[in-house]
N, C-alpha and C positions, 0 to 999 in steps of 0.2 A: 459462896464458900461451901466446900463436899461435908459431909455431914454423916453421922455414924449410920451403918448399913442398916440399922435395928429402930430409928428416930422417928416415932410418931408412929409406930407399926401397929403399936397397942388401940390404938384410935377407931369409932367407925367409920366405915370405908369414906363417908363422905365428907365428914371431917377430915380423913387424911387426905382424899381428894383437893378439897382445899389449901394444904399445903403444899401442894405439887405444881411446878410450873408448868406451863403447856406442853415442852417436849419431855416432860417425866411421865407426864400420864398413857396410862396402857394405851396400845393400838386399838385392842381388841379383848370383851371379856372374856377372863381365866386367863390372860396373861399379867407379868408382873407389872406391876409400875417399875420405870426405868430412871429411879434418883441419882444425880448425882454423885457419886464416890471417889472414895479418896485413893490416890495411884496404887496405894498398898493394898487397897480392898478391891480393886480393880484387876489386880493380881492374882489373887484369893480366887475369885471368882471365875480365872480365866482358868487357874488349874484343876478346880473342881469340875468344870464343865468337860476337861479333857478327861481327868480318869474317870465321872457315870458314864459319861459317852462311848468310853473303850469299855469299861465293867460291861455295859449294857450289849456290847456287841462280840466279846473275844470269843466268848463260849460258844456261839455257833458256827462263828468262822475257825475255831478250833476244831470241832466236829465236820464240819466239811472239808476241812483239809487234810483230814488225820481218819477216813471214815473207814481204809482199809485197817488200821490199827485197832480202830475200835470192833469194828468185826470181830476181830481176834480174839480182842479181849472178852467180849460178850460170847462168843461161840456160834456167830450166827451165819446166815446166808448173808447172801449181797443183797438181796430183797430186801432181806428183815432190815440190815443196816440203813439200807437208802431213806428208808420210816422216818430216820430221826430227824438229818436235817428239814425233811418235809412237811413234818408237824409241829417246828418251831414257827416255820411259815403261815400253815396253817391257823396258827393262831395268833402271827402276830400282822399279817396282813391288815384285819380288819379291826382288830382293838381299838382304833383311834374312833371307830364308829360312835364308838361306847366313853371311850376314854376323854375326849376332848370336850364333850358335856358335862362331862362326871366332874372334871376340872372349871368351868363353867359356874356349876350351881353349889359346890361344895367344897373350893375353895382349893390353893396351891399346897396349904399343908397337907390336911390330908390326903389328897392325890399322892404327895411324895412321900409321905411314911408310908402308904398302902403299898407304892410300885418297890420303893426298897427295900422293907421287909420283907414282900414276898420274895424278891431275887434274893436275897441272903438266904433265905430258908429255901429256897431252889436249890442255890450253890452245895447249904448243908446238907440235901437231901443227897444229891451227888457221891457225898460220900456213905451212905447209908446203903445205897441198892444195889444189888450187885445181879439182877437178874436184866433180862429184853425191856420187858412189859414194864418195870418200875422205871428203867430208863429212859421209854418211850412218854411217858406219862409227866416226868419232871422236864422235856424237854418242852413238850408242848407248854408246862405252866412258865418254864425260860421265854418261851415266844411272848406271853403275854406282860411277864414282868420287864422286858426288853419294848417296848412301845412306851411304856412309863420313863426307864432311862434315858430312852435317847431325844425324849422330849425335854426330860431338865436339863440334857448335856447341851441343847441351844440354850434354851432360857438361862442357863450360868453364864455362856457364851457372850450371849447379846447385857448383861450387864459387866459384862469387864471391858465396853468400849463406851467411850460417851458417846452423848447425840449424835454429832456429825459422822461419825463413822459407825453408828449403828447396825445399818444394815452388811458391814463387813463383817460384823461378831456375826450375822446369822449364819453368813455366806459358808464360815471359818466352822460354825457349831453344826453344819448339817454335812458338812463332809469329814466331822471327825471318825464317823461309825467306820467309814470305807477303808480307816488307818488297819483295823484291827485283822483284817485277811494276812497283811503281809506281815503284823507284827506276829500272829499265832505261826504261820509257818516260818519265824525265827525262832522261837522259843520252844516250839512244839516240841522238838528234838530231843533238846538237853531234858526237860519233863519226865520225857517221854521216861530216858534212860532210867532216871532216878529212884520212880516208883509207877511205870506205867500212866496210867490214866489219874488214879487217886493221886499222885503228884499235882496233876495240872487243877484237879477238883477242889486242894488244898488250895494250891494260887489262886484260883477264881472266887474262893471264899473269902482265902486275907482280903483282895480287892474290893469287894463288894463289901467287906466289912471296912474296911477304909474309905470307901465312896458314901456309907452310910453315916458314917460320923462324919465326915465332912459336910456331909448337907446339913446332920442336925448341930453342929455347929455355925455354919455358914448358910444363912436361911435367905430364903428369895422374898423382896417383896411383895406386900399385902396385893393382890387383883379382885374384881368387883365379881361379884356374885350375881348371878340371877339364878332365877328358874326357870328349868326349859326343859326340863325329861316330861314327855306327852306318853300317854298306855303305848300310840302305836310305834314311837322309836323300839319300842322292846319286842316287836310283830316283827319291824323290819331287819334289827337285827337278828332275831331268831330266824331269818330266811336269808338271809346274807351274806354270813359267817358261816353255817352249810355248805352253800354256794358255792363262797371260796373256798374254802376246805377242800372241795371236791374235784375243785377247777387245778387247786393245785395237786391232789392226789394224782390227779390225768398227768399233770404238768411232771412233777418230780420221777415218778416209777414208769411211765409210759415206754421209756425207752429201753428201759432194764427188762420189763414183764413182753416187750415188744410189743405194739402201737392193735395189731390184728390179731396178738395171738389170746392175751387175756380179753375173757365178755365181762367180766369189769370194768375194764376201761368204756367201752362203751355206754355201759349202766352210771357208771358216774361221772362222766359227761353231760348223759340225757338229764339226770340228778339237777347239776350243775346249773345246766340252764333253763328247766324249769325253774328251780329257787330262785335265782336272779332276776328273772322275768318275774316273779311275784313277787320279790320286793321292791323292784323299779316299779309297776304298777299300781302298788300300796303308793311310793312316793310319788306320781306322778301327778296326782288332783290334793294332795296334802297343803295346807296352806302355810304352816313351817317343815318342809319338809328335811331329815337329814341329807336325801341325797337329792340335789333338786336337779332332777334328771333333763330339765329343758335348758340350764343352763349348762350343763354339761355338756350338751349335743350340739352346742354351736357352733360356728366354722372354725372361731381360734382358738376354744378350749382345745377341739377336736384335735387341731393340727399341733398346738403343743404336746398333748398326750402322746399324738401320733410320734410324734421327736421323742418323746421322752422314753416310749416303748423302742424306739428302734436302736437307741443308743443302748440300752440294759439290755437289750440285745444279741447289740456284736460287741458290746464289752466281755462276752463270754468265750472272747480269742483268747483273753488272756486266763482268768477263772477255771476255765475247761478246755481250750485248744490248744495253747502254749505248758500247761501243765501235761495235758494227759499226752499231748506229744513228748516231752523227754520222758513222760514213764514209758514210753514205748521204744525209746533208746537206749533204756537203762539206769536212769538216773536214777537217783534216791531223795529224801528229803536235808541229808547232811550234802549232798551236792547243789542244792540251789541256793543255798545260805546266801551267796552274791548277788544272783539273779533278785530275790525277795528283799533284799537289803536296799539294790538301787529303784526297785518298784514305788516302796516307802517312801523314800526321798522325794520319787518324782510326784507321789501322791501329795509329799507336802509343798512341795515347788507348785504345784499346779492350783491347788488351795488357796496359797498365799497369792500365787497372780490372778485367782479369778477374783479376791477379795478386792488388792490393790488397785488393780484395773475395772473396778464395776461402773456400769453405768447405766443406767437404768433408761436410760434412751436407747439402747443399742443390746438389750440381753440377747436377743436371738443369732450374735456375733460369736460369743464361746461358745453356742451350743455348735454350730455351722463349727465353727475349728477345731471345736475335740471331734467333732464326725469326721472331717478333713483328716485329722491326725492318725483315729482309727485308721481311716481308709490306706492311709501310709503303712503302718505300722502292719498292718495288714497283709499287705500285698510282698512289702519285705519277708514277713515270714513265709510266704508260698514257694520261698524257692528255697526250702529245710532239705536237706537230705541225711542220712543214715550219719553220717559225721559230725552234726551242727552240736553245738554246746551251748549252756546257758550266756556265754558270753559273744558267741553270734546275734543272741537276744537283745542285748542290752540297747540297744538304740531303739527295735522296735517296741520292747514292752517298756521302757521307759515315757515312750510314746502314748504308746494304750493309757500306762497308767496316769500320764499327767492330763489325757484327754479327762479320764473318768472323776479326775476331782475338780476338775475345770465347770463340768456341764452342771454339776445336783443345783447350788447356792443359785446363778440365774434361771435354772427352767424354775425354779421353784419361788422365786423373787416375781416372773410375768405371772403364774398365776396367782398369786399371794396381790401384785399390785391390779389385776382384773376383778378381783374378789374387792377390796378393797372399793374399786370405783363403783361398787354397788352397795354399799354401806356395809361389808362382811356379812351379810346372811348366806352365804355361800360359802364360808370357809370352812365346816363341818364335808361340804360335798368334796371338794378341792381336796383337802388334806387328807383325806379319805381315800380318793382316786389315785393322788400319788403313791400314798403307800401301798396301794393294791398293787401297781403299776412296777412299780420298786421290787417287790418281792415278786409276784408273777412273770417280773421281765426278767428277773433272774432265772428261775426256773423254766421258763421257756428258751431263752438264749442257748440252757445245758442242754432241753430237751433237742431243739432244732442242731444245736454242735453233736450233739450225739449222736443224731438218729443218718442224719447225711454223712459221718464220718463211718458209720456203720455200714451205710447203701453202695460207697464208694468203696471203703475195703473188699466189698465180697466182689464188686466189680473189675476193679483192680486186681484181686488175686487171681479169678476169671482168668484175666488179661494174661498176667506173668505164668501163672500153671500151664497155658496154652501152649510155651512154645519148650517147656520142661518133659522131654521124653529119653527112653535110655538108647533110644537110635541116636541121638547127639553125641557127638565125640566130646564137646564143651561140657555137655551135662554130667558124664562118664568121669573125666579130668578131675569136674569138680566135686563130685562126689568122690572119690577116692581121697582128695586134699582134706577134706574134712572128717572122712572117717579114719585118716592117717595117725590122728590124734589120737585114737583110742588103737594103736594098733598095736601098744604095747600092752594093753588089759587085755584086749578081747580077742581072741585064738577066732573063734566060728568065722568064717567066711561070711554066713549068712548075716549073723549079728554083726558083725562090722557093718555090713552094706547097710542092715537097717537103720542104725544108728546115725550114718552119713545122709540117709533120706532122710529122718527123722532131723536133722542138723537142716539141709538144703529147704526142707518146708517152712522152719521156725524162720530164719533168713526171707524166706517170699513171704511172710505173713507178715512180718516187720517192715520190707519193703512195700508191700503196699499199703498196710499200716499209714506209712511213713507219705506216699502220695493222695492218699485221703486224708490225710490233714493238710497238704496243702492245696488240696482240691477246698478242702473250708474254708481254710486262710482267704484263699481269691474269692470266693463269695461273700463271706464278711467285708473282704475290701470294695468287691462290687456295689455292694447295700450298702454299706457307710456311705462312700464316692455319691452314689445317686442322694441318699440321705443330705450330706452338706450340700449338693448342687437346690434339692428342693428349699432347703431352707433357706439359702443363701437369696433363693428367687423369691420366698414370699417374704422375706424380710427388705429385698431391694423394690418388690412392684408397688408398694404404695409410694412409692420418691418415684418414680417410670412413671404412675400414673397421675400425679400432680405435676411434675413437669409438662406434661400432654397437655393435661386441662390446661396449663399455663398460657401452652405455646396454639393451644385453637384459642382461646378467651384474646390471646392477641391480636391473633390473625384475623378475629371475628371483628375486631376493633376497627384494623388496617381498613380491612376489605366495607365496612360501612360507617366511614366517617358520621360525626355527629354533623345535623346539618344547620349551615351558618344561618343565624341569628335574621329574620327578616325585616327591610325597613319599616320605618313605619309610616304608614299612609297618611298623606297632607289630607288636611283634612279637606273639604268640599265647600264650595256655595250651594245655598239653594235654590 
């Protein structure tokens, strides 16, 4: 019989322990125990999981959607702006270093009064600052209170299903963050209108103060305690969290400051991987180590990572290729309201089939298909021109997007179940790499869309200026058609003409614009296509290679019968 969510909670842990049946009890410590509940409280919990989970993620997929806006409003450069979404990364890349201990030896309340208070006081500092530097400062402590959220937005998750369908709650709780991109660039808009930025700053507080009484309402059950913070986890992360920082500072601005032209970039690179290298080193002869860097270096971690990084990616076709292509058509953000609408959908269509369809035999099959799917969705987009609309899109980025909620729940299931067949002493390193990998792949994906969409414009224009000269009768024609428009303002001769060149250049800029994005598109489709082809092969050679064994172990049979039994010798006289 289900039992009230709050029963025996007061208990200690090993008394409660004993009231728990074998599938209640946690996986893993600092997770909840997973009791039995009642369909209505099963419900409770599925909804609180979805709004920390979206609280925990709107406000920086708001900020990255909206970072020309916000420029405006703050007064700054494109430099200064690029700061912000980078230092949310910055800092919440590697929180789980810290965090997933912290929750470990001190228990799931406090953990989540610490993360939701701080986010509520984030959200109201928002409305408080009105300058760069205060901005920059509450975004970064958003990156850190956002690693708290979207850890209790599974853990709600995974108690609003029972036993047998457990690992679908996780599947269902770890692709809820990725909702919140396409829901900010629906909302963002009207916000926007109403009171600029402190509109949405107000939003983001009512929710987080709604996600906050929900949880101290709605509490998660009791998990086991130990102790486990050692002096030199606090070495390692002190050299770590640097590291990344800096890895993503390269990562984010690299392409804005350009790659060769700031000695920055290079200095905190060198930064970068000094620090890492000395806190892999620290953890490398550590006998509990956080990051236990031999098991990380193995052939199948390796090659999951390797998948996991290549998908977060070329999922930057959609994030950064497919968006900053219609801004370079014209588009606005009240024009994609469609496009972002069917994104969402397909985000949740893809969620619910990766859930429904899991199989824990067979995970490395969605990730191969959402790669497959990219690669489609992909290559569809490379034949864009000057005319296409968000609804030429719909097939391909419905594509992208049902890929990208398809892959998180299983890559993160194979490493969660490899961690697991070594008693979890690796799941501090595992869930740690992921999130590096999550965020870094993000910021790499924009970096590498950016930087080749950058190479190939100026190539491209190259191209099209070449054959732009006023010996052309074509060129002649068509610079008059364009400066025709202004023929009824502008008397000068001279200014006419310059206006209609001034017209014919914006046109070749857009146009080749417009062919270096589909010069990406076909590389993203390239890389995905080899991507699902790799995967597909090392998820098919170990069946290739026991069939083999199969079929010599036979042949070995055929080819040297066992040999027939000898009579036995009459015996002799003497």
């Amino acid at each position: 019989m289900a039992r009230r969510a709050d029963h025996n909670w007061h208990l200690p842990w090993e008394q409660y322990l004993a009231t728990l049946k074998p599938h209640e009890r946690p996986t893993l410590p600092g997770s909840p125990a997973t009791p039995d509940h009642t369909a209505w409280l099963r419900l409770q919990y599925a909804l609180t999981g979805v709004l920390v989970a979206l609280v925990g993620s709107l406000g920086n997929a708001a900020v990255t959607a909206n970072l020309t806006s916000l420029q405006g409003s703050l007064g700054i450069t494109i430099t200064e702006a690029a700061w912000l979404p980078v230092v949310f990364v910055m800092t919440n890349a590697c929180m789980n270093l810290i965090l997933f201990k912290f929750r470990q030896q001190y228990g799931l309340r406090l953990f989540t009064q610490i993360c939701l208070t701080a986010f509520v006081v984030t959200c109201a500092a928002h409305l408080a600052v009105d300058n760069y530097e205060s901005t920059l400062f509450v975004r970064a402590v958003a990156g850190m209170a956002a690693v708290g959220l979207s850890t209790l937005g599974f853990l709600y998750m995974i108690q609003a299903f029972p036993a047998q369908h457990r690992l679908k709650g996780l599947v269902i709780g770890i692709g809820l963050s990725s909702f919140a991109v396409p829901i900010a660039r629906l909302i963002m808009p009207s916000l926007l209108e109403m009171n600029d930025w402190r509109a949405f700053y107000t939003f983001e507080l009512g929710m987080a103060l709604l996600a906050w009484a929900a949880v101290q309402v709605l509490r998660l059950p009791p998990s086991e305690r130990l102790k486990l913070f050692e002096p030199l986890d606090f070495v390692t992360f002190a050299l770590f969290a640097p590291g990344v920082a800096l890895l993503a500072a390269v990562l984010g601005l690299g392409r804005i400051v350009w790659w060769t032209e700031a000695a920055w970039i290079g200095w905190a690179l060198a930064g970068a991987i000094l620090l890492l290298t000395a806190a892999l080193m620290i953890e490398y002869d550590r006998r509990n180590p956080l990051i236990n860097v031999r098991w990380l270096t193995g052939p199948d971690i390796l090659r999951l990572f390797g998948a996991i990084l290549l998908i977060r990616i070329t999922l930057s076709e959609q994030t950064s290729g497919a968006v900053g292509f219609l801004t370079v058509v014209g588009l606005g953000p009240d024009q994609l309201h469609g496009l972002f609408l069917l994104i969402l959908l397909a985000m949740i269509a893809g969620t619910a089939v990766s859930a429904l369809t899991l199989n824990m035999a067979k995970l490395n099959k969605p990730i191969a298909i959402a790669l497959g799917l990219i690669a489609v969705g992909a290559f569809i987009d490379s034949h864009a021109t000057v005319l296409t609309r968000p609804a030429q899109l719909y097939v391909s980025q419905a594509m992208i997007a049902f890929a990208s909620a398809m892959f998180v729940g299983p890559a993160l299931l194979i490493g969660v179940g490899k961690v697991l067949q070594q008693g979890a002493r690796n799941i501090i390193s595992f869930i740690v790499m992921f999130s590096v990998l999550q965020n870094l792949g993000a910021l790499a994906g924009s970096a590498l869309i950016g930087t080749i969409q950058v190479v190939r414009e100026k190539f491209h224009s190259n191209q099209l200026s070449a054959d732009i000269t006023s010996l052309n009768p074509e060129v002649v024609l068509r610079l008059r058609q364009l400066s025709g428009a202004y023929a009824s303002t502008i008397t000068d001769p001279a200014l006419l003409n310059a206006e209609g060149v001034a017209m014919l250049t914006r046109q070749v800029t857009q146009q080749a614009n417009i062919l270096a994005y589909n010069d990406v598109f076909l590389i993203i489709a390239a890389a995905a296509g080899l991507g699902c082809a790799w995967v597909t092969a090392v998820h098919l050679h170990p069946r290739f290679e026991a069939r083999r064994q199969a079929k010599r172990a036979a042949r070995s049979m055929t080819a040297d019968p066992a040999p027939a039994a000898a009579p036995t010798a009459a015996p002799t006289a003497d």
